[in-house]
C-alpha positions in Angstrom: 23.0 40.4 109.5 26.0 42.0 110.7 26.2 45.7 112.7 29.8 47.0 113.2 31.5 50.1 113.5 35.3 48.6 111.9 35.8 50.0 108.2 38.5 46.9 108.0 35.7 44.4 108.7 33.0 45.9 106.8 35.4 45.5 103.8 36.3 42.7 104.1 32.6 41.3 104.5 31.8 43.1 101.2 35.2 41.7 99.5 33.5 38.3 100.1 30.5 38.9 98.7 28.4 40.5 101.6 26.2 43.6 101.2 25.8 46.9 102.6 22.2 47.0 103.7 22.9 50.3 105.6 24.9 52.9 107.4 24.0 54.5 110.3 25.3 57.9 111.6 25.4 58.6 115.5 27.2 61.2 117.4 28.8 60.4 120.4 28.9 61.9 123.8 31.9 64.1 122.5 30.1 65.2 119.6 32.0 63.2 117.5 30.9 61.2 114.8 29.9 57.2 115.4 29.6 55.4 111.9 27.9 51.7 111.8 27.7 49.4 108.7 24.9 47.0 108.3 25.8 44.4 106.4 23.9 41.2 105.1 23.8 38.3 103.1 25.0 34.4 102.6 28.1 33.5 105.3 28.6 37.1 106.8 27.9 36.1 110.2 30.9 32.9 109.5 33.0 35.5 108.0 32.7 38.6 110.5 33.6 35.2 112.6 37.1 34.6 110.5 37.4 38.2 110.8 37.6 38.6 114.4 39.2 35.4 114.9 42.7 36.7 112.5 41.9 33.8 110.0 40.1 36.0 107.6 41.9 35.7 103.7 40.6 37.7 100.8 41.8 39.2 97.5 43.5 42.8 98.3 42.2 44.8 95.5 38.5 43.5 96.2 39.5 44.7 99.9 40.8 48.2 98.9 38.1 48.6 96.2 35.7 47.8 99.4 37.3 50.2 101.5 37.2 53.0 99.1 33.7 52.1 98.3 32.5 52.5 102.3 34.9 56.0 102.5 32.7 57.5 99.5 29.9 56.2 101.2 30.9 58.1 104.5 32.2 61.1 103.1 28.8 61.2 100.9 31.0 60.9 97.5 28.6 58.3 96.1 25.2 59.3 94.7 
């Protein structure tokens, strides 16, 4: 399981296959708005790994699908 606050990473975790067990919504001392994805499954922890490390390759419109997935999910777009 995976806990991160980067939209880029969260993407690209769910472009490989991972899957969003949760989101959590904090507020920060500034009252602004702190989002964290939870993400699990087969090889996240290896790929939030290849992620952070700049060696990370995936297919671009399973990454932009994924990113527009977690922005509906935010902004409370999906049911």
């Amino acid at each position: 399981m995976i806990e991160t606050k980067d939209l880029w990473q969260s993407a690209y975790l769910l472009a490989e296959g991972g899957w969003l067990d949760g989101v959590r919504v904090t507020r920060r001392i500034d009252g602004k708005k702190e989002i964290i994805f939870r993400l699990t499954g087969n090889g996240v922890e290896d790929l939030s790994r290849q992620f952070v490390s700049g060696q990370a390759v995936c297919n671009v419109r399973k990454l932009k699908a994924s990113v527009i997935h977690l922005k509906e999910v935010i902004f409370g777009s999906v049911s």
